[in-house]
C-alpha positions in Angstrom: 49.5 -70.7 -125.8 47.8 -67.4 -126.7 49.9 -65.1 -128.5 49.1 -61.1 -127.3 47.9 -59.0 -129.9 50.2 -56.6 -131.6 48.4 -53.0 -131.7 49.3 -50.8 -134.0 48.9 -47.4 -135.2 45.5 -46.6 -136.3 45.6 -45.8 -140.1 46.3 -41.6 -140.7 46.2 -41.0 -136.9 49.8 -40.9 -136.5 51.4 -37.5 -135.4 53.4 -35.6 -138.0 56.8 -36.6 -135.9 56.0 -40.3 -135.4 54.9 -40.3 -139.5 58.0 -38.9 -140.2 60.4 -40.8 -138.0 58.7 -43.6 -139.5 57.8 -45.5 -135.9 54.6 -46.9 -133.9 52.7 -43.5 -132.6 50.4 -44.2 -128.8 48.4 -41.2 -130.2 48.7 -39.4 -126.8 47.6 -35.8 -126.5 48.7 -33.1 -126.3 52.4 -34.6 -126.4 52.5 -38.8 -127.4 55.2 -40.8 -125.8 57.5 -40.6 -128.7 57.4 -36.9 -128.9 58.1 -36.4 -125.5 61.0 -38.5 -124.0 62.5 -37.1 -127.7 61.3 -33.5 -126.3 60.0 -32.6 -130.0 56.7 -30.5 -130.7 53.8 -33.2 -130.9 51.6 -31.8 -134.2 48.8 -33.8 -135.6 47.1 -33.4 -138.5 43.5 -34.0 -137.8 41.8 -34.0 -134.4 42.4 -37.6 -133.3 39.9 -40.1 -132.3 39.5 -40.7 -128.1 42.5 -42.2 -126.6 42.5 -46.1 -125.4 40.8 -47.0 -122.4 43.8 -48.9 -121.3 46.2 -45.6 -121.7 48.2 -45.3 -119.0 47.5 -41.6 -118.3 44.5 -40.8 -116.8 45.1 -37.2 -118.2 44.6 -38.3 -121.4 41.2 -40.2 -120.5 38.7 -38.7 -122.1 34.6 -39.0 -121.5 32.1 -38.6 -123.9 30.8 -34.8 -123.2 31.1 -32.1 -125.4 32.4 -29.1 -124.0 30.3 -26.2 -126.4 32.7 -25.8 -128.8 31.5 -26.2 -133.0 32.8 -29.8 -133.7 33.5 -27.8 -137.0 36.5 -25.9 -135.9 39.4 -26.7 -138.3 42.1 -28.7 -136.5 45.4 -26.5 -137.1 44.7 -23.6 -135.0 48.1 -22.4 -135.7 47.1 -21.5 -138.8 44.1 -19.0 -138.4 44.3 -15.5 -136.8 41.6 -14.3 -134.5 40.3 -11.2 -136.3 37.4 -8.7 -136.2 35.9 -5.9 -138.5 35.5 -3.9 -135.5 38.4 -3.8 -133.9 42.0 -3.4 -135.5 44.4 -3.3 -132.0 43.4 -5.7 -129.0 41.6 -9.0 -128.3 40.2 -9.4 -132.0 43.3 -8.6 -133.9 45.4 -11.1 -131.2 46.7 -13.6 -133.6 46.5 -17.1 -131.9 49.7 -18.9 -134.4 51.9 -16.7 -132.3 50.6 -19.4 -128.9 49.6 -22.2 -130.9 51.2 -25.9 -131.4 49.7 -29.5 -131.7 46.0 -29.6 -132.1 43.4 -27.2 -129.9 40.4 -28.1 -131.5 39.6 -31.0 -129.3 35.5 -30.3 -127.9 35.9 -33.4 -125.7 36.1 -33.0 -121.6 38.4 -34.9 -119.6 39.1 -34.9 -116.1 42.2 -33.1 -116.1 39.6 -30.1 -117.0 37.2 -31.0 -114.4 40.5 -30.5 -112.2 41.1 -27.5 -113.4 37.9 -26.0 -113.2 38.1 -27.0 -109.7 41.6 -25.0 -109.2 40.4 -22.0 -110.5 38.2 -22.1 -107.7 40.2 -22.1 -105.4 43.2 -20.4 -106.4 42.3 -17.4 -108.5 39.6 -15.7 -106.1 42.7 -14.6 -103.8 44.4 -13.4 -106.9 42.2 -11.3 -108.2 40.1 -10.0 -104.8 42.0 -10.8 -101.8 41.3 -13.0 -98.8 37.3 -11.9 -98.0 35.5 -15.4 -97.6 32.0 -13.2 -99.3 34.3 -11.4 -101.9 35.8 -14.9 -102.4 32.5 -16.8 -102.9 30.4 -14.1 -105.0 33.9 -13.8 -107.5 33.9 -17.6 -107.7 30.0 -17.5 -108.4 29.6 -15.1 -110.5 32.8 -16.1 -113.1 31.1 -19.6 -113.1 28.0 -18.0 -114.5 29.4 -15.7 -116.7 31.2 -19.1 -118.2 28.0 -20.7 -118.5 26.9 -18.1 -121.3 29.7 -17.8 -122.8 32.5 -21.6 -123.6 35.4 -18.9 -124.9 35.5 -17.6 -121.3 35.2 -21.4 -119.6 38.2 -22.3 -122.1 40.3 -18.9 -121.2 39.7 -20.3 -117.4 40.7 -23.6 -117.7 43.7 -22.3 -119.5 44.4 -19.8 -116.5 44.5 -22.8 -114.1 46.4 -24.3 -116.5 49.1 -21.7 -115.9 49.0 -21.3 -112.1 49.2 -25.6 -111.7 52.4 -25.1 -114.6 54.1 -22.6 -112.5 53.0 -24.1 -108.9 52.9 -27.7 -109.0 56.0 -30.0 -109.1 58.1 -29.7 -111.9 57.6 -33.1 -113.4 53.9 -32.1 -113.9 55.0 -28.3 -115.5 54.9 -29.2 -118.9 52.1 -31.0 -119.3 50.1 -27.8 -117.4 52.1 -26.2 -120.6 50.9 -27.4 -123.1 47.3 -27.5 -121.3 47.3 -23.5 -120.9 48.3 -23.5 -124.3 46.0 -25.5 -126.6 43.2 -24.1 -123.9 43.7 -20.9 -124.9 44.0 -20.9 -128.7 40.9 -22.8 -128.1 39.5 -19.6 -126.0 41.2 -17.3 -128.4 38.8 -19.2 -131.8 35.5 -19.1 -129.8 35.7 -15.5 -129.0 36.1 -15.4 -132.4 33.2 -17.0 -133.5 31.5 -14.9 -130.7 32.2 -11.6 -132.3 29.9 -12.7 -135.3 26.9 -12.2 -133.3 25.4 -9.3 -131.6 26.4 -8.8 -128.2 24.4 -8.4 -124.9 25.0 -6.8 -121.7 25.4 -10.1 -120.1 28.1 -11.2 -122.4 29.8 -7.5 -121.8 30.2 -8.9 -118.4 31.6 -12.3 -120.0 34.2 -10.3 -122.6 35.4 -7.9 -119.4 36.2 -11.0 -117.3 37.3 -12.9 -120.9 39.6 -9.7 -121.2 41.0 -9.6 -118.3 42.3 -13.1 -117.6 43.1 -13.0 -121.1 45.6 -10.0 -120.4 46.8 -11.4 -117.0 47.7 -14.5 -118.5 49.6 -12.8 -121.5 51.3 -10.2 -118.9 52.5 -14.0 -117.0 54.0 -15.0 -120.1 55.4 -11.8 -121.1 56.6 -11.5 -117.3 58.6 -15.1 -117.3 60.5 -14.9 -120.6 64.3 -14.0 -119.9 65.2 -11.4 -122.5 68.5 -10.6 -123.6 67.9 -6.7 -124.0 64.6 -4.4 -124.0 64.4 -4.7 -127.7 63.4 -8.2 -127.2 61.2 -7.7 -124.3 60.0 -5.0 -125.8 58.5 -6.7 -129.0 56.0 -9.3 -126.4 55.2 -7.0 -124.4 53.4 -4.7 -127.2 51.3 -8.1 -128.1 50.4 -8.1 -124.3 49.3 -4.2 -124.9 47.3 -5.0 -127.3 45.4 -7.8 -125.7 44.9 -5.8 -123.0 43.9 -2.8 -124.1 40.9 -4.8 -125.9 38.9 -4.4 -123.0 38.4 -0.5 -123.7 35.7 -0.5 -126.2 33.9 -2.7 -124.4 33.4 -1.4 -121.3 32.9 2.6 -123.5 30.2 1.0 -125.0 28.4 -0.7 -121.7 29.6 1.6 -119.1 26.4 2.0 -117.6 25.1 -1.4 -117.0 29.1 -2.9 -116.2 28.6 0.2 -113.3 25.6 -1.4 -111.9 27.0 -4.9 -112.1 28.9 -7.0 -110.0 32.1 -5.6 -111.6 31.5 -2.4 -109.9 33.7 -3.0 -107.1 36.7 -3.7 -109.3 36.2 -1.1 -111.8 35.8 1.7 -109.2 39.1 1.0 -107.8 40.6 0.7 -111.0 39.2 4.0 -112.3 40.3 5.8 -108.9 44.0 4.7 -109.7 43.1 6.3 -113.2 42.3 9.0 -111.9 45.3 9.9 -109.7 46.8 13.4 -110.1 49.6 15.3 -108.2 50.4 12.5 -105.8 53.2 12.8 -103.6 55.7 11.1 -102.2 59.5 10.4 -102.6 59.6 7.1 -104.5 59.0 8.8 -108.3 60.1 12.5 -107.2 63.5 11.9 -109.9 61.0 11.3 -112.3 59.2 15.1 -111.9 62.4 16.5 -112.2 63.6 15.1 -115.2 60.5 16.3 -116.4 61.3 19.6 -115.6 64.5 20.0 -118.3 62.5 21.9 -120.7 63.3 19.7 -123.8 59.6 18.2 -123.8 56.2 19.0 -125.5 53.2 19.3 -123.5 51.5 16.2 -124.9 54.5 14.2 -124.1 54.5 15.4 -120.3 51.3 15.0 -120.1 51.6 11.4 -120.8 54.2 11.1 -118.7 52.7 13.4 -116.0 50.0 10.7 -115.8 52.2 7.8 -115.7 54.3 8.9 -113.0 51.4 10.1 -110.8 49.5 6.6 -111.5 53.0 4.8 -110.1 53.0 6.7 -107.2 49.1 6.3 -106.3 49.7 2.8 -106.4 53.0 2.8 -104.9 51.4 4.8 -102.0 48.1 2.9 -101.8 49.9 -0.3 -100.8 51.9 0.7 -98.5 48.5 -0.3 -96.2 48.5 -3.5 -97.5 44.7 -2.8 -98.4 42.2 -6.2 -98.6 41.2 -5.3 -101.6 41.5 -6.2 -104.3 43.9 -9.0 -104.7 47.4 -8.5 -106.0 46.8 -9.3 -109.8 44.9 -6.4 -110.4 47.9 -4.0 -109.1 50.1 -5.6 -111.1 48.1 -4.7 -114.2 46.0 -1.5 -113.4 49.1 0.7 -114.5 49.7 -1.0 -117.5 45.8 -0.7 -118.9 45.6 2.8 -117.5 48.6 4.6 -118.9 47.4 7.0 -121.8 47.9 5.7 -125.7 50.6 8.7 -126.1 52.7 6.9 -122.9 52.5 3.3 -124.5 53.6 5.0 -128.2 56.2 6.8 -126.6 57.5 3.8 -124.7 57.3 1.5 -128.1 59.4 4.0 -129.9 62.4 3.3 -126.9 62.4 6.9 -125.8 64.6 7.1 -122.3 62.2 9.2 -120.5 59.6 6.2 -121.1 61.9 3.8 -120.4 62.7 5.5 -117.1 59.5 5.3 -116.2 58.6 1.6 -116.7 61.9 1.0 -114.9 60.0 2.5 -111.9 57.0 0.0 -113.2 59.7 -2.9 -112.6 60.8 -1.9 -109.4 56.8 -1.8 -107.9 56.4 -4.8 -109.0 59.4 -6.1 -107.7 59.0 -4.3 -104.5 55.4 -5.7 -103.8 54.6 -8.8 -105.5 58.3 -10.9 -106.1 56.7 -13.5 -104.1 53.6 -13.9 -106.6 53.8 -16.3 -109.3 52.4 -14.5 -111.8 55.8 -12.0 -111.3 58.7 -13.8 -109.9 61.6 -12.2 -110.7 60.4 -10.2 -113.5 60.3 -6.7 -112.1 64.5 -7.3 -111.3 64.3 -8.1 -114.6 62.9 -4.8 -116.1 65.2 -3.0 -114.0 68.2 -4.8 -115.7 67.3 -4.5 -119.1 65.9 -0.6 -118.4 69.3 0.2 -116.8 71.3 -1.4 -119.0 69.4 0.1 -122.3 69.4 3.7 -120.7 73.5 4.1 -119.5 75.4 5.2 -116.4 74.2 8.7 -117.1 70.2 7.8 -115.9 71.5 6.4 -113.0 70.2 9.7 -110.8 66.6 9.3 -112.5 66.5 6.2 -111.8 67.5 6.0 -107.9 64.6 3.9 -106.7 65.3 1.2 -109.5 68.4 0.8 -108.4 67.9 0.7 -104.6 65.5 -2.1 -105.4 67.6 -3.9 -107.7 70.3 -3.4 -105.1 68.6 -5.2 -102.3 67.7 -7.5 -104.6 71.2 -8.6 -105.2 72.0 -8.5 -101.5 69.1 -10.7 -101.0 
């Protein structure tokens, strides 16, 4: 009678838990067996050879095609920050050990990507511009393109669909969609990079704005779902999300032209219209213009807050007609990229009149996109921590805030 072969670790693949535990290792990524039913951080220390063909996970099975990225890369991510000469805020200065665990640097496609490539068909063109089956199929199009120049933006959305299959799918599936999002986007996060290096064209402009942007949404997501204890804490991710986001300024400043004759027209018209807004009425932000009206403020302060409030209200008033276009990510974020420097300083340095405002941010959120997955509960939550951080006293400033947060309760 045959005896079955006893299979054993392969020599120096072992994860860093397994090694240390001192036990067999299946060498599954991005979590093995071991690691997970133990719910410890799977690290290895080198990128590991291709999984058995007998593995019992067919997300693990991977095929011989190399996705773009430099087989070089080094294999702890975790350890390298994403930097550039020309840029000391934003995307280049977003340091990828702050997302990072396990090994990223894996080139090799599988067919959970293939699945996700497919997802991000078909679930972030409603997203980003509404319901239109010809909006729907030249978005779709012309992000698949724009990948095809450019593997940091493929990577970034793969990691996107990542997110949305984490936060949609059944729950025994979430973490594995996790970790996905995460290793695919310090893997997005290096190639952009490595991208920086060399001299950039208008038709990678187009692949940096749409890099930038999903970039930002997904941070925003992750900012969004965290539970903090008190703004402090919220306060402290959501500047990283700033910073990411606010990446995408230089870019278009230097390409405005061409990005204004190119399919992102659409997008960045609307988006510059909400910019734009001035003296807009109506009686959700009205406590906000008087508090304003104390006397205690410099001009360059209410003039960044001048510009917040009346880009709250535009938007607050603008979707009142449930307008087609675009989809509901981009309100969600258009206030956030649009609000001047002076606003975002004076809201990182906890001043109550900022605070007030983003409360108001919380509560539009929460009013018009609860039901989205990228927000959830997160604009209740801003109220909270807003209300809670700013006293009793704020409570007239703050009157819409709390009628939201009221029917929220009640709900």
């Amino acid at each position: 009678m045959l005896r079955r072969s006893h299979k054993k670790s392969r020599k120096g693949a072992k994860c860093e838990e397994c090694r240390r535990r001192h036990i067999r290792c299946d060498q599954q990524k991005p979590s093995c067996v071991n690691c997970s039913q133990a719910d410890r951080t799977c690290v290895y220390r080198s990128p590991a050879p291709r999984p058995d063909s007998n593995s019992p996970s067919s997300h693990r099975d991977q095929d011989e095609v190399v996705s773009g990225a430099d087989s070089s890369s080094p294999a702890t991510p975790g350890a390298q920050s994403v930097q550039s000469s020309n840029a000391e805020d934003g995307i280049a200065a977003y340091d990828s050990s702050n997302i990072s665990h396990g090994s990223a640097m894996n080139s090799i496609v599988n067919i959970t990507h293939l699945e996700l490539f497919h997802d991000f068909g078909e679930s972030s063109g409603p997203l980003f511009v509404g319901d239109d089956p010809e909006l729907l199929n030249k978005y779709v199009k012309n992000y698949f393109s724009a990948g095809l120049t450019e593997t940091y933006l493929v990577h970034q959305m793969l990691a996107f669909a990542a997110k949305h299959k984490s936060r949609t799918g059944p729950e025994s599936q979430a973490k594995f969609y996790e970790d996905q999002a995460t290793l695919l986007q310090t893997q997005a996060l290096t190639l952009f990079s490595a991208s920086l290096q060399k001299p950039k064209s208008s038709t990678s402009a187009i692949a940096s704005m749409r890099f930038s942007s999903l970039l930002g949404t997904h941070l925003l997501c992750d900012t969004l779902a965290k539970r903090h204890v008190d703004l402090d804490s919220f306060m402290i991710h959501f500047d990283e999300y700033m910073k990411i986001h606010r990446g995408v300024r230089p870019i278009f400043d230097q390409y405005r032209e061409y990005l204004l004759t190119s399919e992102l027209r659409p997008i960045l018209v609307w988006g510059w219209k909400i910019v734009q807004a001035k003296d807009e009425g109506g009686p959700e932000c009205e406590p906000l213009r008087e508090m304003l009206s104390d006397g205690h403020l410099d001009s360059t302060t209410i003039a960044a807050y001048t510009h917040a409030i009346d880009m709250l209200q535009r938007i607050i008033n603008d979707y009142k007609s449930r307008p087609t276009f675009p989809g509901p990510a981009p309100w969600t974020t258009v206030w956030l990229n649009g609000v001047k420097v002076e606003y975002t300083e004076l809201l990182r340095a906890r001043k109550p009149e900022a605070m007030a405002i983003f409360a108001y941010y919380g509560a539009m959120i929460h009013s018009h996109h609860r039901g989205l997955w990228l927000v959830g509960e997160s604009g209740k939550h801003i109220i909270e921590l807003a209300t809670k951080s700013l006293g009793p006293e704020w409570a007239p400033r703050l009157r819409w805030p709390l009628e939201i947060l009221e029917a929220a309760r009640d709900s």
